[in-house]
Biopython code that builds the backbone (N, CA, C, O; Angstrom):
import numpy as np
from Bio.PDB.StructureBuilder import StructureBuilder

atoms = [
    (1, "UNK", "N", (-10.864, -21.232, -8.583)),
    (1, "UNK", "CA", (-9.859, -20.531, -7.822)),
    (1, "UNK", "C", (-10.120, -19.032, -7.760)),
    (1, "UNK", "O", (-9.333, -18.320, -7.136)),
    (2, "UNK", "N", (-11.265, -18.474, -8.421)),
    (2, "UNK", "CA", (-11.588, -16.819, -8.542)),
    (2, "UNK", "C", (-12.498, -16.922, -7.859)),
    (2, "UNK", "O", (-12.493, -15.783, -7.392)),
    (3, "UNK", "N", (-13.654, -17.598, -7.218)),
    (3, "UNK", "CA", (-14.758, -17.753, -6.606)),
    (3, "UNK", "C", (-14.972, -18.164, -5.163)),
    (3, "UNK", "O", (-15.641, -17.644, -4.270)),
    (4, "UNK", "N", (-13.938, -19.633, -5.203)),
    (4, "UNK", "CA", (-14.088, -20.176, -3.750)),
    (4, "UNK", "C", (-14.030, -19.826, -2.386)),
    (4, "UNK", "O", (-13.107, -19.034, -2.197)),
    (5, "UNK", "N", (-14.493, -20.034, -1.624)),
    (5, "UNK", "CA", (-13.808, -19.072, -0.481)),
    (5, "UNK", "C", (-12.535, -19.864, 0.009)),
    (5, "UNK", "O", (-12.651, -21.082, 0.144)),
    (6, "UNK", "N", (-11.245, -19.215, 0.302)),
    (6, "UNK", "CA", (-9.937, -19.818, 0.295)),
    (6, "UNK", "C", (-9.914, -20.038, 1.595)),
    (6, "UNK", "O", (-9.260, -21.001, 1.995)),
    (7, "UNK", "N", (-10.506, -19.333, 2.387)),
    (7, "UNK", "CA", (-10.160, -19.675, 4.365)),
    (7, "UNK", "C", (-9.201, -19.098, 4.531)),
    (7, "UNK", "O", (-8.833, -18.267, 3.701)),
    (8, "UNK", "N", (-8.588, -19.325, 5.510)),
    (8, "UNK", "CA", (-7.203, -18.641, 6.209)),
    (8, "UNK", "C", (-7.284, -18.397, 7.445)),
    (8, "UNK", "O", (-8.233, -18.880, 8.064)),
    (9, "UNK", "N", (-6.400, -17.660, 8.061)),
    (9, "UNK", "CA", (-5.287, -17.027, 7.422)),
    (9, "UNK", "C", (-4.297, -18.726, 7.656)),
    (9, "UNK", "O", (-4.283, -19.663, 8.453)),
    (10, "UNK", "N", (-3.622, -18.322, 6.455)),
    (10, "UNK", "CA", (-2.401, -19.371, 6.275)),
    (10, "UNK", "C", (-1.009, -18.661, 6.134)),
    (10, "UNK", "O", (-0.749, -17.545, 5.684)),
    (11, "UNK", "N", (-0.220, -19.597, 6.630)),
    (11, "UNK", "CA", (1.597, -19.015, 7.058)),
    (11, "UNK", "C", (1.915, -19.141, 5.523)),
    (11, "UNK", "O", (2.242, -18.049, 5.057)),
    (12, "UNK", "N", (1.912, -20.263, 4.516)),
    (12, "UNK", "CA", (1.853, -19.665, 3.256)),
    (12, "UNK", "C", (0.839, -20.320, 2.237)),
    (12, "UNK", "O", (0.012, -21.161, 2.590)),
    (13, "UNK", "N", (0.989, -19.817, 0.815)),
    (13, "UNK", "CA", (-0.027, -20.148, -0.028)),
    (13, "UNK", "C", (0.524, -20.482, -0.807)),
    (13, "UNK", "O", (1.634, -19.950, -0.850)),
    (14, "UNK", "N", (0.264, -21.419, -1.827)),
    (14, "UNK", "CA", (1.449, -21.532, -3.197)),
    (14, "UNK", "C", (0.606, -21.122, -4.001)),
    (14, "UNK", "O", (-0.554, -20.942, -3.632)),
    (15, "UNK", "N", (1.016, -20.875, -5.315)),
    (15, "UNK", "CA", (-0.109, -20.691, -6.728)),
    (15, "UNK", "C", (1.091, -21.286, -7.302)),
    (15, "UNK", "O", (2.164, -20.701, -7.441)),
    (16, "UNK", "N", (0.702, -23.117, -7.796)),
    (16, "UNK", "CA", (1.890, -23.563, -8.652)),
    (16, "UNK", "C", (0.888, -23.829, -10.259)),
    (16, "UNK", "O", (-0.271, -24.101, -10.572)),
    (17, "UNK", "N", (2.206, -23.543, -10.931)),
    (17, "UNK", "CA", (2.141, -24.124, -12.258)),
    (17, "UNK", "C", (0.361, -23.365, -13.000)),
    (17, "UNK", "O", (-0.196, -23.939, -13.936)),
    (18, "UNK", "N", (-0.048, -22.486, -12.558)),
    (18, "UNK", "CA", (-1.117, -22.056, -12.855)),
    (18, "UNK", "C", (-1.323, -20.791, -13.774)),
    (18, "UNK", "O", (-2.136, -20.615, -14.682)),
    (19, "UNK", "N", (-0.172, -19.818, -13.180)),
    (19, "UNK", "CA", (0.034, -18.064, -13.999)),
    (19, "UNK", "C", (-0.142, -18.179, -14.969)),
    (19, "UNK", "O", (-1.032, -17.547, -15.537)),
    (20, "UNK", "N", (0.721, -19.137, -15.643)),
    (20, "UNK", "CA", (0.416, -19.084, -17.128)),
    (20, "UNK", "C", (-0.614, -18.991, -18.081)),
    (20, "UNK", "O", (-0.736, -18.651, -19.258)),
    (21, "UNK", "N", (-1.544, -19.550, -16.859)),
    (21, "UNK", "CA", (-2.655, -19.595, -18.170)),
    (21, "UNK", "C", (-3.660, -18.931, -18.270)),
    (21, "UNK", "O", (-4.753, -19.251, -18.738)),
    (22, "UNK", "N", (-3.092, -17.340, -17.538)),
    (22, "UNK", "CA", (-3.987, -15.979, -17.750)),
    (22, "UNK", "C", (-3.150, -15.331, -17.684)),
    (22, "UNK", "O", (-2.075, -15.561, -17.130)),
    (23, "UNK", "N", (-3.567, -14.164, -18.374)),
    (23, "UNK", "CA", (-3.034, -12.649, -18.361)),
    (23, "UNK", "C", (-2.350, -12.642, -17.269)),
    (23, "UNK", "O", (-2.312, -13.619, -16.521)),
    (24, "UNK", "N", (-1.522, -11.177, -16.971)),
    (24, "UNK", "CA", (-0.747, -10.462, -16.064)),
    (24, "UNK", "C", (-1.531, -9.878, -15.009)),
    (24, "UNK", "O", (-1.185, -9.850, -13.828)),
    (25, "UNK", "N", (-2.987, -9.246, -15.649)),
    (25, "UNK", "CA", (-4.196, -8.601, -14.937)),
    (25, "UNK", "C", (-4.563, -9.984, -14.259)),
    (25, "UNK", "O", (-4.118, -10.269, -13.147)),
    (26, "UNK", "N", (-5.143, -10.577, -14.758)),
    (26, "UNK", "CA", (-5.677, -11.448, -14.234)),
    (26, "UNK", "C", (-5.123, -12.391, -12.823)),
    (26, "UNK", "O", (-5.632, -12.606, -11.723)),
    (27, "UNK", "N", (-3.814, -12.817, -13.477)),
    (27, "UNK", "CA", (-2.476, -12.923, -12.464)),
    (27, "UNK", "C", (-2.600, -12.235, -11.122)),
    (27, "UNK", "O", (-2.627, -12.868, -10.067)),
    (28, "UNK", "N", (-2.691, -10.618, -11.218)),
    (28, "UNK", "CA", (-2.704, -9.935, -10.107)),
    (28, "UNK", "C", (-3.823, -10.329, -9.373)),
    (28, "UNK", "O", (-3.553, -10.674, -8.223)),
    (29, "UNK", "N", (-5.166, -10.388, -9.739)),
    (29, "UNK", "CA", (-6.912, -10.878, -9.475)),
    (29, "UNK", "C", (-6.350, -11.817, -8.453)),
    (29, "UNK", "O", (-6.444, -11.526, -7.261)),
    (30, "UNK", "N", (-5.591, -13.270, -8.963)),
    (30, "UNK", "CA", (-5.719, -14.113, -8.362)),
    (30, "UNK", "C", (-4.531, -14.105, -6.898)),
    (30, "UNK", "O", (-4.658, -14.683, -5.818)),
    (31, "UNK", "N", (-3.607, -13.378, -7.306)),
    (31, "UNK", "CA", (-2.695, -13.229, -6.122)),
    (31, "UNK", "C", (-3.449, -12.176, -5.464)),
    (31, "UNK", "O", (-3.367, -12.601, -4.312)),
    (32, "UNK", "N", (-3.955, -11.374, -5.396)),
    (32, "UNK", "CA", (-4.420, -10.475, -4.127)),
    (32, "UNK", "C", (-5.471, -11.233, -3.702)),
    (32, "UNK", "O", (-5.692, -11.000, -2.514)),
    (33, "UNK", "N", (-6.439, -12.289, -4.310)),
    (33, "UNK", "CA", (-7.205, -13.149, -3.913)),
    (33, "UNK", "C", (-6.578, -14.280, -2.520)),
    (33, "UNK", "O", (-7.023, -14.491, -1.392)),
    (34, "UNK", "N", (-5.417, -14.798, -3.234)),
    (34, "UNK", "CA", (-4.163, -15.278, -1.931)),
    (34, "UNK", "C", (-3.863, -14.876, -1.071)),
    (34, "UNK", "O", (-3.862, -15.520, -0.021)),
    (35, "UNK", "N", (-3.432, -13.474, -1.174)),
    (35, "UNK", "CA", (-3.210, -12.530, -0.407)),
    (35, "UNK", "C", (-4.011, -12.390, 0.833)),
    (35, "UNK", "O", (-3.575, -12.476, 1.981)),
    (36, "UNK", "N", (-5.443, -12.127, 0.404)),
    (36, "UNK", "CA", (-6.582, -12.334, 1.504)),
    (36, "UNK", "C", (-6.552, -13.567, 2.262)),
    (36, "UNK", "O", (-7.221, -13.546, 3.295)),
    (37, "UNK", "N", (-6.078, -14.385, 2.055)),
    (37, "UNK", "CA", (-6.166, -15.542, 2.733)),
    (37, "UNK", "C", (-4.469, -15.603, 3.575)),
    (37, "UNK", "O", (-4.168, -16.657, 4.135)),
    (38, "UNK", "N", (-3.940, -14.978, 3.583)),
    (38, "UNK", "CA", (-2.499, -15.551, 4.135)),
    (38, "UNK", "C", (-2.772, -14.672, 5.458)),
    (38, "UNK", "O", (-3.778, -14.000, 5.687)),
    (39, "UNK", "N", (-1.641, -14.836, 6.269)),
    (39, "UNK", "CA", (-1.684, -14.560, 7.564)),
    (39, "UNK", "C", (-0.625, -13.220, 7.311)),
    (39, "UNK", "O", (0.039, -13.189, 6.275)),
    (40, "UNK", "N", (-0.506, -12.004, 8.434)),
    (40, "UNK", "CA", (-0.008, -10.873, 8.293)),
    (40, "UNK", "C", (1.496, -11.359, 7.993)),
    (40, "UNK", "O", (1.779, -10.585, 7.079)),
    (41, "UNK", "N", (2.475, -12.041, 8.162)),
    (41, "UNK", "CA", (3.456, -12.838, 7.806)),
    (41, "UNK", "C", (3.894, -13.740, 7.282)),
    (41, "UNK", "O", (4.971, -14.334, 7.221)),
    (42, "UNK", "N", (2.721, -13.815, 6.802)),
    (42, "UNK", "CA", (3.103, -15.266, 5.436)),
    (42, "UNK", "C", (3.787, -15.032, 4.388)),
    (42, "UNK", "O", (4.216, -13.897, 4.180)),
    (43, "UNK", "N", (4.055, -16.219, 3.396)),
    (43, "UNK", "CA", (4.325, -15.827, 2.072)),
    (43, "UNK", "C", (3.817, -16.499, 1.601)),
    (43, "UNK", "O", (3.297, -17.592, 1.826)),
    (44, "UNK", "N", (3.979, -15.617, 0.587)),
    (44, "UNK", "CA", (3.382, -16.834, -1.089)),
    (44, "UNK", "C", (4.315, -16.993, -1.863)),
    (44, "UNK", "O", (5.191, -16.206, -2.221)),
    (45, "UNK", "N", (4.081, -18.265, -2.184)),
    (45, "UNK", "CA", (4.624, -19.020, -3.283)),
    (45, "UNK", "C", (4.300, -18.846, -4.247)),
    (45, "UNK", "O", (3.071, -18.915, -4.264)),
    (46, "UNK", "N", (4.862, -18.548, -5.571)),
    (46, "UNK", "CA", (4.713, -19.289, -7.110)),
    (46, "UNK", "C", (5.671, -19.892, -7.500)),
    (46, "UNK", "O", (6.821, -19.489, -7.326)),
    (47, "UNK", "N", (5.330, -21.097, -8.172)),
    (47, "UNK", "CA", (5.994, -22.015, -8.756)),
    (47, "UNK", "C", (5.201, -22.132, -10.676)),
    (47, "UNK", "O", (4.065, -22.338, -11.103)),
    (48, "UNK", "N", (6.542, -21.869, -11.320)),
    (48, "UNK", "CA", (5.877, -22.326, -12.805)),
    (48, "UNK", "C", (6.935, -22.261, -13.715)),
    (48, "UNK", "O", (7.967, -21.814, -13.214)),
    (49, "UNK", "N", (7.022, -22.659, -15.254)),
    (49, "UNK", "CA", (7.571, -22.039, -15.964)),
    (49, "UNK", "C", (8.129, -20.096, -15.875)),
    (49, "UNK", "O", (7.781, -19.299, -15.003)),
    (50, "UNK", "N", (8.761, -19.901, -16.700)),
    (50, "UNK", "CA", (9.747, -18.565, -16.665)),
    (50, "UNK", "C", (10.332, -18.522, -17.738)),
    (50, "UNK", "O", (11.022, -19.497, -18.035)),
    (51, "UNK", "N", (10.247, -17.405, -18.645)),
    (51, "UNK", "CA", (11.507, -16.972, -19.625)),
    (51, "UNK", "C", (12.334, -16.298, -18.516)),
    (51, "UNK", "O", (11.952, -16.234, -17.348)),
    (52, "UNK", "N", (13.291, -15.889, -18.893)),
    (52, "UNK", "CA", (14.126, -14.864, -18.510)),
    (52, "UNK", "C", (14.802, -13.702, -19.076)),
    (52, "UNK", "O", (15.386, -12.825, -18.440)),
    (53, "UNK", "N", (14.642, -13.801, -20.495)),
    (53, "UNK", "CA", (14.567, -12.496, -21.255)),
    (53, "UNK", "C", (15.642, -12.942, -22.326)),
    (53, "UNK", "O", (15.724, -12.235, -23.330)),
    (54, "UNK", "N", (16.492, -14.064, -22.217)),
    (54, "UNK", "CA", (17.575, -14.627, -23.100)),
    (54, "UNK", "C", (16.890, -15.226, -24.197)),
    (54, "UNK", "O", (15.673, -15.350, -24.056)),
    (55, "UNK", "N", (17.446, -15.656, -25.339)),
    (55, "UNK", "CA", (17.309, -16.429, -26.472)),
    (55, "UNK", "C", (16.853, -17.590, -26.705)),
    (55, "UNK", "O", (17.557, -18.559, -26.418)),
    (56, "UNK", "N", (15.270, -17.816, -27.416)),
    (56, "UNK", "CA", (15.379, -19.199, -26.935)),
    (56, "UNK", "C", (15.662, -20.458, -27.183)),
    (56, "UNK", "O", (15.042, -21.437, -26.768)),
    (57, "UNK", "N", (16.806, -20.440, -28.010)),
    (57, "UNK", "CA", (18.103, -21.246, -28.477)),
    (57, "UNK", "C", (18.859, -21.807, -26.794)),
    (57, "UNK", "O", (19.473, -22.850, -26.572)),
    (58, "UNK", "N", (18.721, -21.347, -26.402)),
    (58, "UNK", "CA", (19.417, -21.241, -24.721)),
    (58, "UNK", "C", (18.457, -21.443, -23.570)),
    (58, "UNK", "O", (18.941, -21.605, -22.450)),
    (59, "UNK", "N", (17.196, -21.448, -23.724)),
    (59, "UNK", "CA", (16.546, -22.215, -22.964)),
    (59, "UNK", "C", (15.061, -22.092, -23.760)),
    (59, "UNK", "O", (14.201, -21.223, -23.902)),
    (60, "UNK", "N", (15.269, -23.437, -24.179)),
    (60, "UNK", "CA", (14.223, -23.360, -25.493)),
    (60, "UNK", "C", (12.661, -23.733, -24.548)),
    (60, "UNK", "O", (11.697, -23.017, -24.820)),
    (61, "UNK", "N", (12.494, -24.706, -23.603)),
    (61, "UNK", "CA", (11.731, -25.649, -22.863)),
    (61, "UNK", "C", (10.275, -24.623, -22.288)),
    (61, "UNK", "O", (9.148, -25.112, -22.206)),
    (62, "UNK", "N", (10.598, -23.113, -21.924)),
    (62, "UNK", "CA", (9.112, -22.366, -21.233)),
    (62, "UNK", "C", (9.217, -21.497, -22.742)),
    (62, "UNK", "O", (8.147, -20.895, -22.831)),
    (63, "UNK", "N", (9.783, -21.294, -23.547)),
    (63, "UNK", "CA", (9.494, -20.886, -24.913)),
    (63, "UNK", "C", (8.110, -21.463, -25.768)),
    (63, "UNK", "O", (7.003, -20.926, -25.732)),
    (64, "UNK", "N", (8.418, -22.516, -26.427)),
    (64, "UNK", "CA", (7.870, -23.561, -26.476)),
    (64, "UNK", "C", (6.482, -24.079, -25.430)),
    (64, "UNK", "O", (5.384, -24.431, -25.862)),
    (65, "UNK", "N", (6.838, -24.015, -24.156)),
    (65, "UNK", "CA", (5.505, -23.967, -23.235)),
    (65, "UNK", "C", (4.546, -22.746, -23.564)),
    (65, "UNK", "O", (3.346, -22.897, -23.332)),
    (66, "UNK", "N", (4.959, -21.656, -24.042)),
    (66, "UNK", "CA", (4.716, -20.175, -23.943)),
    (66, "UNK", "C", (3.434, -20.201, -25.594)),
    (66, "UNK", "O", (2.479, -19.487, -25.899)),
    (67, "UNK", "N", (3.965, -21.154, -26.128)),
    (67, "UNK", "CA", (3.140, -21.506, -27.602)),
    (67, "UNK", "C", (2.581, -22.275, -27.302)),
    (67, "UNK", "O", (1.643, -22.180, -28.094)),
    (68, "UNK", "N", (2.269, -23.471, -26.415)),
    (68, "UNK", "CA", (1.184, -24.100, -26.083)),
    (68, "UNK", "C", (0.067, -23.318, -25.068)),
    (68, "UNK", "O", (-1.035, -23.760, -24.743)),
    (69, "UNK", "N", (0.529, -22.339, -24.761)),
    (69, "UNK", "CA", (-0.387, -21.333, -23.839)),
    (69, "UNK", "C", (-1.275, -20.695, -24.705)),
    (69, "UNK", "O", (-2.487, -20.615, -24.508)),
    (70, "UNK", "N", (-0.540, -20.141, -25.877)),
    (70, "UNK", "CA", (-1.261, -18.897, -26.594)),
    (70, "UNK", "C", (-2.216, -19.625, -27.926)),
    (70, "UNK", "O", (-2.987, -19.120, -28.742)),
    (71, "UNK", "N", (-1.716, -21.139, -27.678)),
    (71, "UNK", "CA", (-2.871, -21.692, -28.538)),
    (71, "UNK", "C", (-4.141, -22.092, -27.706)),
    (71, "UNK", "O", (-5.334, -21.911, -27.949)),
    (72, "UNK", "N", (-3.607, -22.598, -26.816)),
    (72, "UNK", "CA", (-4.713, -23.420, -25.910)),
    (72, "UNK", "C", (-5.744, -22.964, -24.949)),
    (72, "UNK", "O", (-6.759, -23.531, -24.545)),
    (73, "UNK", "N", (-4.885, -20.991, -24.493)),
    (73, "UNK", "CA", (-5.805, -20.434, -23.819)),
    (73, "UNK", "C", (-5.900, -19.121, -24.403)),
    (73, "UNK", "O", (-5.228, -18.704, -25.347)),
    (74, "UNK", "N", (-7.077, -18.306, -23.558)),
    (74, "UNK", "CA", (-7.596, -17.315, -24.438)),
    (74, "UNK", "C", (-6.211, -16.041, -24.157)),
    (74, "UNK", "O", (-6.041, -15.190, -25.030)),
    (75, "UNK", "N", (-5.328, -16.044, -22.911)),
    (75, "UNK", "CA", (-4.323, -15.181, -22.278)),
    (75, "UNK", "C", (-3.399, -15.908, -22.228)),
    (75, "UNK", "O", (-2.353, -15.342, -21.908)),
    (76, "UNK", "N", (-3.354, -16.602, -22.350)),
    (76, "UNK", "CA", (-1.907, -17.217, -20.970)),
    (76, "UNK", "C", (-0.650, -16.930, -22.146)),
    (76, "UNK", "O", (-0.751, -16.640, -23.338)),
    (77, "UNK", "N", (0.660, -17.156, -21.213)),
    (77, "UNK", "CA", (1.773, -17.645, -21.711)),
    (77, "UNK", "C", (2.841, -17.416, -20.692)),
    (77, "UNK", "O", (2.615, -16.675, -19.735)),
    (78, "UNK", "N", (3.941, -17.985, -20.839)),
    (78, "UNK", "CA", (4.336, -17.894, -20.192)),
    (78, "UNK", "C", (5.048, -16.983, -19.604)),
    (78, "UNK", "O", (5.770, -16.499, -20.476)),
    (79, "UNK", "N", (5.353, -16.202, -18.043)),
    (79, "UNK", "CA", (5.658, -15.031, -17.978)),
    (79, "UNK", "C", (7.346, -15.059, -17.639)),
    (79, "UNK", "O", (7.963, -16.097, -17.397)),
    (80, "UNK", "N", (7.979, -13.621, -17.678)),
    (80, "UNK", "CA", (9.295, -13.573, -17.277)),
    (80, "UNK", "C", (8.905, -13.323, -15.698)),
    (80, "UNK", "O", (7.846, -12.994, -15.163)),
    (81, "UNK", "N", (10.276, -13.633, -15.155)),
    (81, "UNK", "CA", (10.478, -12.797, -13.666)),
    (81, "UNK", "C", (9.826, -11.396, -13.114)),
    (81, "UNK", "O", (9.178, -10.984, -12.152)),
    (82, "UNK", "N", (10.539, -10.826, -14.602)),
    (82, "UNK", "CA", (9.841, -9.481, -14.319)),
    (82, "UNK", "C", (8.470, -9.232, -14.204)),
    (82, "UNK", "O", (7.973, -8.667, -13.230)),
    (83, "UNK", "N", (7.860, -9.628, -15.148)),
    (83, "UNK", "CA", (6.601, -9.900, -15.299)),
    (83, "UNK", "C", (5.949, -9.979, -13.651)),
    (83, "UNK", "O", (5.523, -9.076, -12.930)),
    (84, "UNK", "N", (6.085, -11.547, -13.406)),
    (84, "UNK", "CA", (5.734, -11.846, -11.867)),
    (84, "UNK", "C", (5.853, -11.185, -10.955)),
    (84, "UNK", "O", (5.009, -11.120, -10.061)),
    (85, "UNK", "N", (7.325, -10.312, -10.984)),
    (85, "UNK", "CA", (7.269, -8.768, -9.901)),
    (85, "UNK", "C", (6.405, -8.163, -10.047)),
    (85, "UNK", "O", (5.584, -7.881, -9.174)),
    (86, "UNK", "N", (6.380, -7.768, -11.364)),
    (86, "UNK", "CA", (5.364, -6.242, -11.271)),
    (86, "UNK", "C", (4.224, -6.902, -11.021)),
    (86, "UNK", "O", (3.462, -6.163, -10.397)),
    (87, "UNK", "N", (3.648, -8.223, -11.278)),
    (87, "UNK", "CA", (2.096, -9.191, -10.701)),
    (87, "UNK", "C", (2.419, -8.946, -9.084)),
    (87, "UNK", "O", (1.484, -8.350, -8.548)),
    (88, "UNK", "N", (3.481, -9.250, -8.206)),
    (88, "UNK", "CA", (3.204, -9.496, -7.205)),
    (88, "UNK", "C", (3.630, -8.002, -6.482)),
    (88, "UNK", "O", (3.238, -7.685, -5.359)),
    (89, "UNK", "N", (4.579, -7.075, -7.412)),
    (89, "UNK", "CA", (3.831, -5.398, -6.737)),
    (89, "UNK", "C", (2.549, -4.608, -6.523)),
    (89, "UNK", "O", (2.099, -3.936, -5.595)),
    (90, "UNK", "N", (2.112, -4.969, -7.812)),
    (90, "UNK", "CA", (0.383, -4.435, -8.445)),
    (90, "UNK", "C", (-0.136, -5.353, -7.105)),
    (90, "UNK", "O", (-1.057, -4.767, -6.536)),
    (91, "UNK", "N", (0.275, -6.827, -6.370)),
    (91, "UNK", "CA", (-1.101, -7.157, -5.944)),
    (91, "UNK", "C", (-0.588, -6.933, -4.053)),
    (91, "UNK", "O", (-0.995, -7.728, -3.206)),
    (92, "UNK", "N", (0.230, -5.864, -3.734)),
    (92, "UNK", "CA", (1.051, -5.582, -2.663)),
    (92, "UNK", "C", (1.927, -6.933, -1.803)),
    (92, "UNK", "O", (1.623, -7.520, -0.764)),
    (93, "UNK", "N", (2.927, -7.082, -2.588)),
    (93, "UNK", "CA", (4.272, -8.075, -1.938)),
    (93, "UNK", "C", (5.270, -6.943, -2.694)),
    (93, "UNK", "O", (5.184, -6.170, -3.648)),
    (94, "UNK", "N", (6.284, -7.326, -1.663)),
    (94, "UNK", "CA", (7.775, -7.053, -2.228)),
    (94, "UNK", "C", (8.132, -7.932, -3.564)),
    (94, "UNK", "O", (7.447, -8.743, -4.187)),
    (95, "UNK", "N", (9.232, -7.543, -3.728)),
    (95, "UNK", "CA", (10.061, -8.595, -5.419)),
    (95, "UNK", "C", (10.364, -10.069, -4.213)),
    (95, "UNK", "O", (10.583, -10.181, -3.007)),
    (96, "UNK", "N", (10.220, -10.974, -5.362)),
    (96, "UNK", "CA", (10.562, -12.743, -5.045)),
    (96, "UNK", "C", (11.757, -12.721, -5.032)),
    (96, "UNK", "O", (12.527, -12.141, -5.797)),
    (97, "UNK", "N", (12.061, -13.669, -3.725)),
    (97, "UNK", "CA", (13.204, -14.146, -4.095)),
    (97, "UNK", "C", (13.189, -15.945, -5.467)),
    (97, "UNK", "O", (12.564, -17.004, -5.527)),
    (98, "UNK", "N", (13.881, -15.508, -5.967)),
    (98, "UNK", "CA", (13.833, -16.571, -6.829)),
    (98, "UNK", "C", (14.581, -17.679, -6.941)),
    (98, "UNK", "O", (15.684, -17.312, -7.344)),
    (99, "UNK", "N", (14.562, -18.762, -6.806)),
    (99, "UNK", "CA", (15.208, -20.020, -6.950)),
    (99, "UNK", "C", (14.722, -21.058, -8.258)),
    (99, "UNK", "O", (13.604, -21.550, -8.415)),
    (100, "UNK", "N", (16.250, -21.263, -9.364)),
    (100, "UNK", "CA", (16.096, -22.282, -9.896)),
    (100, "UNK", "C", (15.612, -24.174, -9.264)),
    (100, "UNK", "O", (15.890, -24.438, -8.094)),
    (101, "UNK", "N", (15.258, -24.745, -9.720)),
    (101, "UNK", "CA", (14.579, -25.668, -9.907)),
    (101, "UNK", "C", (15.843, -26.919, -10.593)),
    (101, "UNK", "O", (15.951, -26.758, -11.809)),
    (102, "UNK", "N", (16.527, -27.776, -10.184)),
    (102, "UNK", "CA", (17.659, -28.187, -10.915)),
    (102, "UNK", "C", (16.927, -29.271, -11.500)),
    (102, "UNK", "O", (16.076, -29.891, -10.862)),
    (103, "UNK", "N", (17.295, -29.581, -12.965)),
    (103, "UNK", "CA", (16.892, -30.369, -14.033)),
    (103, "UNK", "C", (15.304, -30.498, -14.271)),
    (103, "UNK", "O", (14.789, -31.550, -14.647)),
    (104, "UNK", "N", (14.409, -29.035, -13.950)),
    (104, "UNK", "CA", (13.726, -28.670, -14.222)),
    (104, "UNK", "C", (13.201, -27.583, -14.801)),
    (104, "UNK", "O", (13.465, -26.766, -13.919)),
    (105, "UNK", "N", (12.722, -27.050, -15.527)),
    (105, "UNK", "CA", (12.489, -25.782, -16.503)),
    (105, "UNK", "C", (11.401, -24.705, -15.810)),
    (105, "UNK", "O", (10.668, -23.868, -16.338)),
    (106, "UNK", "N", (11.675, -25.210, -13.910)),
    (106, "UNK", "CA", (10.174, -24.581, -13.364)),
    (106, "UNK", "C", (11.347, -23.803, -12.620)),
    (106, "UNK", "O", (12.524, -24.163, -12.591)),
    (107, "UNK", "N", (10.754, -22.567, -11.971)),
    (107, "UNK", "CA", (11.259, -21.683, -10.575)),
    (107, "UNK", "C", (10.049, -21.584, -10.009)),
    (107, "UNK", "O", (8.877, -21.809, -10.313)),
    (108, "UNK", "N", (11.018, -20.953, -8.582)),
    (108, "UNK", "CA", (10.548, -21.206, -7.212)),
    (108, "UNK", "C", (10.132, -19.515, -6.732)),
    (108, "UNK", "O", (11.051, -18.765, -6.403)),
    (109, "UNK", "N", (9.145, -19.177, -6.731)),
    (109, "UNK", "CA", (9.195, -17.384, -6.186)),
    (109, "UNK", "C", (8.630, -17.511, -4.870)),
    (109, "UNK", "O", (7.664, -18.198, -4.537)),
    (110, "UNK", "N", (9.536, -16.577, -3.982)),
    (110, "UNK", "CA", (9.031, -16.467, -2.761)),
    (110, "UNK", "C", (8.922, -15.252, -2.583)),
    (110, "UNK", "O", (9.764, -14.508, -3.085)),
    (111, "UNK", "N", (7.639, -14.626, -1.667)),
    (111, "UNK", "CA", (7.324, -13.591, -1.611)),
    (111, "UNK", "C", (6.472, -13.302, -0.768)),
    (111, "UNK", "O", (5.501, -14.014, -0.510)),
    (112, "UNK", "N", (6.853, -11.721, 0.008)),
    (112, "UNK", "CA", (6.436, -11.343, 1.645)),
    (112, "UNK", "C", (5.174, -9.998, 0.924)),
    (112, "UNK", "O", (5.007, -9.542, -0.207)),
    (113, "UNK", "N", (4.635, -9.798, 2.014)),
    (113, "UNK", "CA", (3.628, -8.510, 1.692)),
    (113, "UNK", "C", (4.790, -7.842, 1.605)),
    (113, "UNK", "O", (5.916, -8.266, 1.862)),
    (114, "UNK", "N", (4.272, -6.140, 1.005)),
    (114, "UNK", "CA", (5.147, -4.943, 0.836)),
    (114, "UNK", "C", (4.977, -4.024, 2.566)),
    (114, "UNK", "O", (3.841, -3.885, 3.019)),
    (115, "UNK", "N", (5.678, -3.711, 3.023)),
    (115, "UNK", "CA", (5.682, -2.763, 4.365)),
    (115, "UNK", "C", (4.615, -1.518, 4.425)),
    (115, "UNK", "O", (5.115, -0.423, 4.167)),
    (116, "UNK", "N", (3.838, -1.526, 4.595)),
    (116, "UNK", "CA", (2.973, -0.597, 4.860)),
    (116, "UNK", "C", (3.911, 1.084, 4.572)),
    (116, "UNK", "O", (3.329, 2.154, 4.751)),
]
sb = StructureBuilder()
sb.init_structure("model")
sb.init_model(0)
sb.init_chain("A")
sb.init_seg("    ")
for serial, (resi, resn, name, xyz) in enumerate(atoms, 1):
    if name == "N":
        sb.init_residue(resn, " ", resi, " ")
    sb.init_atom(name, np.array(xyz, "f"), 0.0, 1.0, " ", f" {name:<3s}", serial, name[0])
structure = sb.get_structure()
C-alpha cells in the first residue's frame, strides 16, 4: 500500500481498519499517498478502531486493541480522533466528520481536501 501505483482519480478512497498499525508519521505517508489518487472532490474514508480520550473502564474494547498493536507491531496502536485530524491536516483535508459504528468498537471518518 506504500509502493503500488493506486490509479485514480477516484470520488472516494477508504483506508479501513489499517492506521493502526503504524505511526502517526507514517499514517500521514499513507493518506497523502490516497490523496494522490482521489479526484479534486472526493473524500476519504477511514474506518478503524478509536480511543477517545475517556477511561478505559468505559470503553475498554480499542484499549485493549491498542496492546495488541504495540506488541505485534513495530508503531502501531491505536489512535484517538484527534490524532487522525492532525494525520488528515498534516496530509491536507479538513477535520472528519465522524460517525459511531452501532454495536461496534469501529468509527467512520469522513473527510474533504482543505481549501486552497
Amino acid at each position: 500500500m506504500f509502493e503500488v501505483p493506486l490509479g485514480g482519480p477516484y470520488d472516494v478512497v477508504m483506508i479501513t481498519n489499517v492506521l493502526h498499525h503504524f505511526s502517526e508519521a507514517k499514517g500521514v505517508e499513507l493518506i497523502r499517498r490516497a490523496a494522490g489518487a482521489m479526484a479534486p472532490d472526493g473524500r476519504l474514508v477511514l474506518v478503524g478502531f478509536t480511543v477517545d480520550g475517556g477511561p478505559p473502564v468505559l470503553d475498554p474494547a480499542p484499549h485493549l486493541f491498542s496492546i495488541l498493536m504495540l506488541v505485534w507491531t513495530h508503531s502501531g496502536e491505536v489512535h484517538s480522533v484527534g490524532a487522525y485530524n492532525q494525520m488528515l491536516t498534516a496530509a491536507g483535508f479538513r477535520e472528519a466528520a465522524v460517525y459511531d459504528v452501532q454495536s461496534l468498537p469501529l468509527r467512520v471518518m469522513v473527510a474533504a481536501r482543505a481549501r486552497a
